[in-house]
N, C-alpha and C positions, 0 to 999 in steps of 0.2 A: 595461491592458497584459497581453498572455497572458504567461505561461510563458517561451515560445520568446525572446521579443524581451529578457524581461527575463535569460537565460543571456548572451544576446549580447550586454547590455550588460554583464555581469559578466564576460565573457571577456575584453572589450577591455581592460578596467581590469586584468584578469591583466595584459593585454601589455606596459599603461603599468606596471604597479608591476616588471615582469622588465626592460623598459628602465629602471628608474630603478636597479636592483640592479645591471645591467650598466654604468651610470656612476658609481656608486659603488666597482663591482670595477677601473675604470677610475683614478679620482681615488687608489686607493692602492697601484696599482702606479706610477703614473706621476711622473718626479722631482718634486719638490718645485719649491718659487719660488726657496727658500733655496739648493738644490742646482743649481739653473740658475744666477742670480746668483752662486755662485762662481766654477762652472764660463766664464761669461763673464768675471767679468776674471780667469781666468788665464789665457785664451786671448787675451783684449786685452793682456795683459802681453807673450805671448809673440811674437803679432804686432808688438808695440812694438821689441821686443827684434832680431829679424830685421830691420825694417823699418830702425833707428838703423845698421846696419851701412855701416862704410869700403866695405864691394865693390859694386859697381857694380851688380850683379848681385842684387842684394837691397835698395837703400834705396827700390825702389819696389813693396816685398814688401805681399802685400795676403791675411793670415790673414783667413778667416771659416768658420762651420761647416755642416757638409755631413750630410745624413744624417738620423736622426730627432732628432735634435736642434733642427735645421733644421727640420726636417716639424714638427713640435709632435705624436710617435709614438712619443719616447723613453718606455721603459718600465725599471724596477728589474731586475738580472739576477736569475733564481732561486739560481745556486749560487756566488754570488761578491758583495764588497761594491761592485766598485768598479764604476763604469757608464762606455761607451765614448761618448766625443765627439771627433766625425770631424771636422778640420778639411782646408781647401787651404788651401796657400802659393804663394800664384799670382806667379808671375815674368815680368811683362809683356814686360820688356828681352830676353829670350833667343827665341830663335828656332826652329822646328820642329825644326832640323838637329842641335839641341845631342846631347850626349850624357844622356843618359836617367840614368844610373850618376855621373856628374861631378856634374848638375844637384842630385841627392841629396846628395852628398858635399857641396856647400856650405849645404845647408842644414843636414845635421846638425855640420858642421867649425862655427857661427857658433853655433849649440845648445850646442855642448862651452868655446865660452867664456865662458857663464855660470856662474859659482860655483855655483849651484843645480842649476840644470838640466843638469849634468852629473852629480851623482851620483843622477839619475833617471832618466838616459838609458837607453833602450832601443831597438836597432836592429831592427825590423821589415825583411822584403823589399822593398816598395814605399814606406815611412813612416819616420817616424822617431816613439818614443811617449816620452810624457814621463809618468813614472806617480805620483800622489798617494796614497800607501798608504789604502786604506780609504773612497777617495773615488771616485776617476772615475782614467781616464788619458785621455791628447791623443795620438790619432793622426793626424800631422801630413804629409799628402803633396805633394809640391811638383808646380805643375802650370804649363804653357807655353801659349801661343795655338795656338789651333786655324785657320790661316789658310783652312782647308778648308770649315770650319762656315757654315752659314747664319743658324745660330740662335745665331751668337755663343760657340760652346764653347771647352771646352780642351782639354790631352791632359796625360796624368800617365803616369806608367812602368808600364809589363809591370812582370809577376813576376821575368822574366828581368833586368832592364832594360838590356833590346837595343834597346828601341825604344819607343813611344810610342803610349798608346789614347785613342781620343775620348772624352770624360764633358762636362757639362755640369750640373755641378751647381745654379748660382744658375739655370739655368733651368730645370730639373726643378724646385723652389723654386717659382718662378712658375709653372708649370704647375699644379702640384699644388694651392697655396692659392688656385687658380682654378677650378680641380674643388671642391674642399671649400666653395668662397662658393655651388655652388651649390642654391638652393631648391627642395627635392622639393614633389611636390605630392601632397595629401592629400582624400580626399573627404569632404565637409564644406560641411552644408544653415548656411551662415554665416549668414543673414540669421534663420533661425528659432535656431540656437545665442545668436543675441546678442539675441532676444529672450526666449528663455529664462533667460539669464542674468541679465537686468534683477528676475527675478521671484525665482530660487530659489539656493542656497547650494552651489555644486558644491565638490567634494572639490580639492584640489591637485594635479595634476595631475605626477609624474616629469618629468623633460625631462634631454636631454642639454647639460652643461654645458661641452661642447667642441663642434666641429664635427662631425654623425656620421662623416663619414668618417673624420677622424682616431680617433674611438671605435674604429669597424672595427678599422681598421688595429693600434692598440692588443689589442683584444682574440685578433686572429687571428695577433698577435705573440708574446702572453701564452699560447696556445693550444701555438703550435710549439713554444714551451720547453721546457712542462710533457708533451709531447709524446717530444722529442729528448734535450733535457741531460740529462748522465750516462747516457745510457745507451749501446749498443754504434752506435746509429745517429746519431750526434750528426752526423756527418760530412756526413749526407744533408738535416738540414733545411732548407728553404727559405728561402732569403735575404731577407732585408727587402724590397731593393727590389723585387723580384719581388711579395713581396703587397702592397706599395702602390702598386705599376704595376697590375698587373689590377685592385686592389682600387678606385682611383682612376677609370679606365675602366668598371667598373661600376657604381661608383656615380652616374656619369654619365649612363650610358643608360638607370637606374634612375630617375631623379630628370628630367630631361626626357621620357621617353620615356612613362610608365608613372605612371598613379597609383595612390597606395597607402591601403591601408585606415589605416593608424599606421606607428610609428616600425620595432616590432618587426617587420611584415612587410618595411618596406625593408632594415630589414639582411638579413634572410635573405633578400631577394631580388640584394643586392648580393653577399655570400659565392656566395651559388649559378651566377651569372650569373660568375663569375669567369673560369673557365677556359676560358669562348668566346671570348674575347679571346687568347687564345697562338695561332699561328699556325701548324700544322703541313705543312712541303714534303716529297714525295716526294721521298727523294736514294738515290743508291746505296748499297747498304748499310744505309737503313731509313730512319725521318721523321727529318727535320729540325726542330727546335724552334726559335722566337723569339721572342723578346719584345721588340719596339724597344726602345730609347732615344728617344722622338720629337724630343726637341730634341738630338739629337749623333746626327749623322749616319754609321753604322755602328756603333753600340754594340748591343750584342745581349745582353739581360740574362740571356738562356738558354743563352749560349756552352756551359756545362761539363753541359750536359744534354745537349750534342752529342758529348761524350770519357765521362760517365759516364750510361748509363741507368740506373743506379740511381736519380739523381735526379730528375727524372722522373716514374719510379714513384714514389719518396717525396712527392714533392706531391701527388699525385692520391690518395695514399692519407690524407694529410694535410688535403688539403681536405676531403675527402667525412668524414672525422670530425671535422674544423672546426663544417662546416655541421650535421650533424648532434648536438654537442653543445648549439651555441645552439638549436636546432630542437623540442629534445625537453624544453627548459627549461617550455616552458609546459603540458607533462606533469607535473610536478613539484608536489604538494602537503605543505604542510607547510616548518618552519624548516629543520628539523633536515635534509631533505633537500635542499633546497636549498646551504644550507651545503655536504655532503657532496659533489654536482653542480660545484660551482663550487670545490671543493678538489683535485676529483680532475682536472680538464678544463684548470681557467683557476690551481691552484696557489695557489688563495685563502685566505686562513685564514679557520677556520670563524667563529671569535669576531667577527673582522670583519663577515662574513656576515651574520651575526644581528643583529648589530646595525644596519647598514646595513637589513636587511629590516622588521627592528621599528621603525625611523625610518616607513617608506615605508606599512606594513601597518597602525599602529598606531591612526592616526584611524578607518580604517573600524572596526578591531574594537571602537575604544570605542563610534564612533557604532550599529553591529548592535546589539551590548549595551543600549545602553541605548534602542533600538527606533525610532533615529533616522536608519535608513540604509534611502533610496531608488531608485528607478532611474525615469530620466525619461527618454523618448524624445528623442536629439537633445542630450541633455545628457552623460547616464552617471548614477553612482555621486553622488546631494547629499544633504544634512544637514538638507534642509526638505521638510516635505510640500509638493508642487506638484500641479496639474489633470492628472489622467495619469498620475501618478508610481504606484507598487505600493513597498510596502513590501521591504525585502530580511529573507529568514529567519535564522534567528541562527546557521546553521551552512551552511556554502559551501565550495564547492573549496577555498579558500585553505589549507584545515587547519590554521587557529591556533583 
């Protein structure tokens, strides 16, 4: 094997060991099992609770949660303990017509008669929130049939609540965990890899331990915070479901469309590919921006990009240093910078860093060391001499 082929297989294995650090920078911002399982039965409690009610108008109340909670997206806040879980209170019995402002009022009047959860009550505009000091709070908004919908939606109250918007949440739900099932494809000589593999000892390979899209979506979450909070422009960052609507759509046409050399080129072909998907109309007075809702017919996830252009510009300015922070990762040599990269970008702690990277780094460095690390066409980075293989030298990009 010359030179060339054998950089190329030590690049790739950069790529796999930068996706395995990015699922690792993943797995510890992301709630816990623990932290989930509270956060459900309190919210099975509080669904119980509504649901037991004398009014008519509530015993066939149907609590469930909405949002990245639901997505499997929820990520730790950077500047606060508590983490938000979005739930609906969907009220089958009432009808388009109701009042939007009442409909609220019974939900939270049935809230204040529990002992508890009335000295946690907290009235939101649109919601009513029930807060667990140091934990999470339930932001709880009660929502109507949508007799209009085709796709089965609801409607829950304006800001104002004058009146009533289409969402669809449990089917954005399904939509979405129907995008993320599906299988990108990779090039990959399969029939000689699994002959090779019968013969020689390949390294362990990183892999993502969630779905990558949900990865994405996590990480370009993780991104905007460290990005935004605290500082004078908090006001302008990009709302959730906005990157995991485009995020979702690219990764779609990414993974049917396009094959990809590894993991780390799909992602950065999915962040990049983002923003062809918004939808820009010539209107009077300048573009118009959209972002469907595809299952709730008339939702438009871009509404307030239409009253403030700042916003807007703040994504565009947000992406394009999204992309470019995962991008320039496998420029990166050395712990120490690494660490630093992914403190400064994604609000990682360094010590995590490091250690997650010395998990991932550390078989190779032993096996170079002690003169046992290969490159085999078709394989990568194994731990036995093989017919083909070239030895790897003791010092390489990786800078450990």
């Amino acid at each position: 094997m010359h030179r060339e082929p054998q950089l190329v297989q030590l690049a790739k294995r950069k790529k796999e060991m930068v996706v395995g650090l990015l699922d690792s920078l993943c797995q510890q911002i992301e709630l816990s099992e623990s932290q989930y399982q509270t956060a459900k039965g309190r919210y099975d409690a509080v669904g119980l609770w509504l649901s037991e009610s004398t009014s008519p108008y509530l015993n066939q109340a149907l609590v469930y949660p909405q949002g990245s909670v639901a997505l499997g997206t929820a990520i730790k806040p950077l500047l606060a303990n508590e983490f938000d879980v979005d739930l609906v209170c969907h009220l089958p019995i009432l009808r388009w017509n109701s009042d939007a402002s009442a409909v609220k009022a019974i939900v939270g009047n049935r809230l204040k008669e529990h002992a508890t959860y009335k000295g946690m009550l907290e009235e939101k505009t649109r919601c009513w929130r029930i807060n667990y000091a140091n934990e999470f709070h339930l932001d709880i908004t009660p929502s109507i049939i949508n007799p209009t919908c085709i796709h089965g939606g609801e409607l829950v109250p304006d800001k104002a609540l004058t009146t009533w918007k289409p969402t669809n949440p449990k089917g954005y739900i399904r939509r979405f965990e129907g995008y993320a099932a599906i299988k990108p494809r990779f090039y990959l000589a399969e029939t000689s890899f699994a002959e090779a593999r019968a013969k020689v000892d390949p390294l362990p390979l990183p892999t993502m331990s969630k779905p990558v899209l949900k990865r994405i979506v996590q990480l370009l979450k993780r991104h905007r915070d460290q990005m935004f909070c605290g500082t004078k422009r908090a006001e302008l960052a990009p709302i959730s479901i906005i990157i995991s609507t485009l995020a979702a759509w690219a990764y779609t046409k990414c993974a049917t469309e396009q094959v990809h050399d590894d993991v780390f080129d799909l992602i950065t072909a999915v962040i990049r590919a983002m923003p062809t998907f918004i939808r820009r109309e010539p209107r009077v007075g300048g573009e118009y921006f959209v972002i469907e809702n595809e299952t709730a017919v008339g939702e438009n996830f871009a509404d307030k990009w239409n009253v403030d252009a700042r916003l807007a510009i703040a994504f565009f300015e947000w992406h394009q240093d999204a992309l470019t922070s995962v991008d320039s990762l496998l420029q990166i040599d050395g712990i120490d910078k690494y660490a630093e990269a992914l403190s400064t970008k994604f609000g990682a702690k360094k010590d995590q860093v490091k250690a997650a990277l010395a998990s991932i780094s550390d078989p190779i460095g032993h096996a170079r060391s002690a003169g046992q690390l290969f490159v085999s066409s078709g394989v990568g980075l194994i731990t036995s001499h093989a017919f083909g293989s070239v030895a790897v030298p003791k010092n390489t990009f990786y800078g450990q």
